[in-house]
N, C-alpha and C positions, 0 to 999 in steps of 0.2 A: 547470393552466395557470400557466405560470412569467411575470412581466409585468417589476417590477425597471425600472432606469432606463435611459436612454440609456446605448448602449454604442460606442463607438471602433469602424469596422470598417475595412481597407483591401480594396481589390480585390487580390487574386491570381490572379484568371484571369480572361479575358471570351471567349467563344468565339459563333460565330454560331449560331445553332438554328432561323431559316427566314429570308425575305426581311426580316423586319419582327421578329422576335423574336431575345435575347441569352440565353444563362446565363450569369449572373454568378456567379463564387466569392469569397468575403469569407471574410477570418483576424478574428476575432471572440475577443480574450483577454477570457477566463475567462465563452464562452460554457456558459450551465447546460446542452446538451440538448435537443434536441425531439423528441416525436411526431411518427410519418408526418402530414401533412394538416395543422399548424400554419402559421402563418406571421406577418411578423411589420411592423412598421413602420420606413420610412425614411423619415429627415430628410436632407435638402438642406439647407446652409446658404451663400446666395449672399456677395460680399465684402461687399457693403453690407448685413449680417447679415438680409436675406428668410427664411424658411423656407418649404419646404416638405416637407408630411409623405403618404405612402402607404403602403397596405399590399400585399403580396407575399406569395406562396407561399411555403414552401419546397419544394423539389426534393428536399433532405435531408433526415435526420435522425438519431438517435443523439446520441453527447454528443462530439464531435469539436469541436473551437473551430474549424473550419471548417467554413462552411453553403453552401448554393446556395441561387438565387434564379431563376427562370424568368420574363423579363420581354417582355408582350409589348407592341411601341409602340400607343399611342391619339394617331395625326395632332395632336389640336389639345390634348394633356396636359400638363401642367405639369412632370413628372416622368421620366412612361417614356422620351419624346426624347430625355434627357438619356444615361439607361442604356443608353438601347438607341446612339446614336449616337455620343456624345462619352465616355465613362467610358470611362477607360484603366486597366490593372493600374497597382498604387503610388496611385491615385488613394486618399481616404479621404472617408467619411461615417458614419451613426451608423444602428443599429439597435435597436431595441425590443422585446422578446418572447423566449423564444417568444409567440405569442396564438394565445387557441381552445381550447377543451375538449371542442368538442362532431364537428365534422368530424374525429374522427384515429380512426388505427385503429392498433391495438396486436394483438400474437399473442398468441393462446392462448383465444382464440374456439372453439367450434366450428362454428358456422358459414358455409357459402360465404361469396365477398365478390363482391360484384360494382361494379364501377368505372365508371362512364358519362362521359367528358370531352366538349367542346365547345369547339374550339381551345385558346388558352391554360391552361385548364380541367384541359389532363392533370397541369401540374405536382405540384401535392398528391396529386396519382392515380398520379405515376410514384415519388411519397416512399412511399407505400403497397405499390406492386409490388413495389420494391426490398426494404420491410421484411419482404414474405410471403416473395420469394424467399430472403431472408438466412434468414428462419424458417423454413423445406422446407415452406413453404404455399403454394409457387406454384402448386401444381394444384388449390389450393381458388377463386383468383379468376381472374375473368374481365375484360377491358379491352375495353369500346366505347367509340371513338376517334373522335366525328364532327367530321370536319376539312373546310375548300372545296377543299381538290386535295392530292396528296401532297404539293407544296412546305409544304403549311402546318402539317404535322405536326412539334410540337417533340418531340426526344427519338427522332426515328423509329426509328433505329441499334438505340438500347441499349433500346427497346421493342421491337422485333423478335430481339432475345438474351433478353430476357426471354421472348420467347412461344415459345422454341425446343425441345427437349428434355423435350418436358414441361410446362412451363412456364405461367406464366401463361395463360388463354386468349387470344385477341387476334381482334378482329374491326373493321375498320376501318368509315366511313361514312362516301362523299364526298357533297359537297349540290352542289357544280359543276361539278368536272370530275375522271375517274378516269384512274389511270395506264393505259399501254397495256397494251393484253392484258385487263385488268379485265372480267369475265363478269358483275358483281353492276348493283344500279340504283344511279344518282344522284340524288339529291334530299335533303329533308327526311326525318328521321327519323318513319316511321308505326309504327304498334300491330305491322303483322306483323315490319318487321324488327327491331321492339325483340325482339320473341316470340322471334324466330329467335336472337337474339345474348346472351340474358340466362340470369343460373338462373331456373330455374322458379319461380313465385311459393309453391309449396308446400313447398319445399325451405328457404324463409323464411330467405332470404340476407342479408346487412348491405348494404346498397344504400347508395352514395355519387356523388353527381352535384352536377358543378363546371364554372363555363362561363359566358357570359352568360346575363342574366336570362329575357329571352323561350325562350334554350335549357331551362334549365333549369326553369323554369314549363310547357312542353312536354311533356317527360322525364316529369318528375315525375307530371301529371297520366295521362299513357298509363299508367305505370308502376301504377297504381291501377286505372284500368282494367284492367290484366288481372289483377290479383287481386293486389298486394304490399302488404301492410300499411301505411298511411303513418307509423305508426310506426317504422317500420325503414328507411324512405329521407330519407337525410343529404342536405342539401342545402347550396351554397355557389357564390354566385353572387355576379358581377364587372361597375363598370361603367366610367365613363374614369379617368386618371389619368396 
């Protein structure tokens, strides 16, 4: 874990990624590098010198002095509003980190991974897929993606190229409303279709699950139920900001 001080960042790109969620791209000179599944701290600093400070995924990783940020708004936040609505490219603010040593995954594992997101939740999960697929380990992991309706999936595009070819597994999970055509159930995630969409608990896969609290306090506990080690399920859970 790399931490080091406040660091200069400009925006270079803002693009939309569902109704209520942005990626942000930030030029970050003489950023050190991250880990899939890091992420890291941002300060706001208002004219009448306010701060405020949150923490963010990245989307990224590698040692590139540009990072991604996957942000998604919380209505009555201090912060997100700001990114997700008003932050324009050229704009600047400060980051911190990378941070985290314990949720990232690195190649050269042997084995499976399995990825479990919860809305917002994929970001560190799609810095992860990206790193299996750069490593020719995308057929080792699997992505459950439980989203409230297609609109709400960030990253949907370049998560569906991932799961292409080989690729990544990909298994979606809506709680409120599925796209047309859709054959599978809606609701909450239960024991069978975690069963259905996961590796096998015996195959003792690196299990990473990221999302809000009650999701992932969920997850987790099924996850045990059917036999997964709780030593081997990564946990990283999100609340307002």
């Amino acid at each position: 874990m790399i931490v080091g001080a406040w660091r200069p960042a400009r925006v270079a790109d803002v693009a939309a990624a569902t109704p209520t969620a942005r990626v942000l791209t930030l030029d970050v000179p003489g950023w050190p590098g991250s880990d899939a599944g890091q992420h890291v701290d941002v300060r706001l600093t208002a004219e009448d010198g306010y701060q405020a400070v949150r923490s963010y995924s990245l989307g990224s990783y590698g040692s590139a002095e540009r990072i991604e940020l996957g942000v998604d708004e919380i209505p009555d936040g201090e912060v997100s509003p700001y990114l997700v609505r008003d932050v324009r490219v050229g704009d600047e603010l400060e980051v911190k980190g990378p941070l985290g040593g314990y949720f990232v995954w690195r190649p050269g594992g042997g084995a499976p991974v399995q990825l479990i997101a919860g809305g917002s939740g994929v970001v560190p999960l799609v810095a992860m897929a990206r790193a299996a697929a750069d490593a020719g380990a995308a057929a080792s992991a699997r992505l459950l993606y439980s989203v409230r309706g297609p609109d709400a999936a960030m990253y949907r595009d370049e998560i569906e190229q991932l799961a292409g070819h080989g690729g990544v597994g990909l298994t979606w999970a809506y709680t409120r409303r599925a796209p047309e055509g859709w054959d599978g159930s809606v609701g909450r995630l239960d024991d069978e279709r975690l069963r259905g969409a996961v590796w096998d608990a015996t195959l003792r896969p690196d299990v990473f699950v990221c999302g809000p609290t009650g999701f992932v306090e969920h997850v987790a506990d099924a996850l045990v139920r059917l036999g997964h080690a709780p030593e081997r399920i990564r946990t990283e859970r999100f609340g307002g900001g």
